[in-house]
N, C-alpha and C positions, 0 to 999 in steps of 0.2 A: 504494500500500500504506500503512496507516494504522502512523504510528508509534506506538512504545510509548509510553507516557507515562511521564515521570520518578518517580521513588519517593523521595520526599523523606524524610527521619533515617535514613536508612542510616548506621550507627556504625562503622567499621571496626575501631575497640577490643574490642568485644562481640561475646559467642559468635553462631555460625552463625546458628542458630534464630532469636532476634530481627531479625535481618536480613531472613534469609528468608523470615520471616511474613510481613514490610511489602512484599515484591518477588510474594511468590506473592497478598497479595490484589489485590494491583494487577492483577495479571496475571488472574485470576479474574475482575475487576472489569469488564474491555475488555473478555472473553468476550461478557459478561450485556448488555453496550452493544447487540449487536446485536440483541437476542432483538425487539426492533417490527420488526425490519427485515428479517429471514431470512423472514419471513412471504409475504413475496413473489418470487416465481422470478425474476422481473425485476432482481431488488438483487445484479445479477452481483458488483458491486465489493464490496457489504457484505459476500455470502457468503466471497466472497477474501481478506478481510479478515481477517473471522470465522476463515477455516481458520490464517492468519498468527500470529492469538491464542492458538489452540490449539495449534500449534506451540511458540509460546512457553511458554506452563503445561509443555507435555510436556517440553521440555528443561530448564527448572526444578526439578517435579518431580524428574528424573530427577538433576538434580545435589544438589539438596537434600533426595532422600530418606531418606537415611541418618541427618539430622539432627535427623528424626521419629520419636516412637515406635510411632507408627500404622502398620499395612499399606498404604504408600500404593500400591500395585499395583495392586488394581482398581480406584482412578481413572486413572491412569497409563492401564490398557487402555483405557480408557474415551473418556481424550482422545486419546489415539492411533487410535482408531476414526473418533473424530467426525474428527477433522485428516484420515484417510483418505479418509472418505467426500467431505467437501469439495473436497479434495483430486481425486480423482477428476470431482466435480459441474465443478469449473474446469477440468480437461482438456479436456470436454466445450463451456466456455463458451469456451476457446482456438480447438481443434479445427473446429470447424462454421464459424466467420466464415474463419480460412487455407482450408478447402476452398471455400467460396463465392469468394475471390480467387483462388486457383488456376481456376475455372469460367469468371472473367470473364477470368483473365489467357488461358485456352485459347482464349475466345470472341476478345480481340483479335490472337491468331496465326492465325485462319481467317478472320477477316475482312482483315487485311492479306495475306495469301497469297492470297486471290482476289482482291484488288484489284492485285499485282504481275501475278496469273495473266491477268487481263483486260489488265492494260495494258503486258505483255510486245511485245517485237518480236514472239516468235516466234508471239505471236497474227495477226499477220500473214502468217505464213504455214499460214494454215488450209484444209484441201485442201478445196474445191470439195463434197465431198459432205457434209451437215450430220450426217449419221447418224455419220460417221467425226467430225466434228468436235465433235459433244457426247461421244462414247464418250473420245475424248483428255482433254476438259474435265472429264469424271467422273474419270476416270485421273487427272490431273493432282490436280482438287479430292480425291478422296480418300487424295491420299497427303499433301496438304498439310492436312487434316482431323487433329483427334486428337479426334475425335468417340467414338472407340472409348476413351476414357478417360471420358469424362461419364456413363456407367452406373452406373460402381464408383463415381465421386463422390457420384454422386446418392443410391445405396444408403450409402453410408456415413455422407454426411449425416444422412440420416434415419434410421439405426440409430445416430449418435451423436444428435442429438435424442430419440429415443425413452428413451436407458439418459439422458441424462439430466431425464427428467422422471422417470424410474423411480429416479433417484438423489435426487433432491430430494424425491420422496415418501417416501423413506429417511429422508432426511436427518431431516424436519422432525416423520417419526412420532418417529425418536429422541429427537430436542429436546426435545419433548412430553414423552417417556416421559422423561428423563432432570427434566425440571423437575418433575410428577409423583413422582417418585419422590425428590424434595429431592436431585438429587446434589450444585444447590453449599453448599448446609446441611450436609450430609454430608463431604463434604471439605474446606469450612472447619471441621469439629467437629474432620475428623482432623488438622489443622493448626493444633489452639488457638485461632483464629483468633476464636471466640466462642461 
């Protein structure tokens, strides 16, 4: 996770506001860092990062809004959405690689359970007729099997893959529409900022 960066002349003699201008564009400033890099689905850790940024503006915002005289509410919603969405896009980047290890951790309990099940004693005592002896060895392999699990994995997988390409095409319409539409122009105007 990418740390914050220091905000240097912070005055703790002087009112709120001067303060807060210099913490909130800093914090605005790391946002904007990411905007090359969000471009690509693949920049898991920039996207994480990004959402850790807007995180930060929101709690900011939210402590230092009273010390503005602007409506800062609909930005507030606004970064609060975007942290969402991201927010959500990393569940997705979490979620999918735990079920892919959970699938390989299943594969290695069916495959050491058939390898006990074959080199058991009691494979030794296999009765004579082989019809009777595969019908055990199904018995036996399918209770030692949790093959009845890897369906929902599978399906899940792939409906968390899917919401998250569905969320990143979200994501990144917003970005657009939000830089389009000047929101950090806009919310540095409402913070004096310039």
């Amino acid at each position: 996770m990418a740390k914050p960066r220091p905000v240097g002349g912070i005055d703790p003699t002087r009112r709120v506001r001067p303060n807060a201008r210099k913490i909130l564009a800093m914090r605005i400033d790391e946002i904007y860092q990411y905007d090359g890099l969000v471009g690509d689905p693949a920049n898991v850790t920039e996207l994480h990062d990004m959402r850790i940024a807007f995180k930060r503006l929101r709690y900011l915002i939210e402590i230092f809004g009273d010390a503005f005289e602007a409506d800062l509410v609909p930005y507030l919603d606004q970064v609060k959405a975007m942290q969402d969405l991201l927010g959500d896009i990393h569940d997705c980047d979490v979620q999918v690689p735990m079920l892919g290890e959970h699938l390989a951790w299943l594969e290695r309990q069916e495959t050491e359970s058939v390898e006990r099940m074959l080199t058991s004693p009691r494979r030794a005592r296999t009765p004579d007729d082989p019809e009777i002896a595969l019908a055990r060895f199904k018995s036996r392999l399918d209770t030692a099997r949790r093959a009845d699990e890897r369906p929902g994995i599978h399906t899940l997988m792939a409906m968390r893959r899917a919401q998250r390409i569905a969320l990143y095409n979200q994501f990144t319409h917003e970005w657009r529409r939000l830089k389009h539409a000047r929101f950090r122009q806009r919310l540095e105007h409402a913070l004096g900022l310039g």
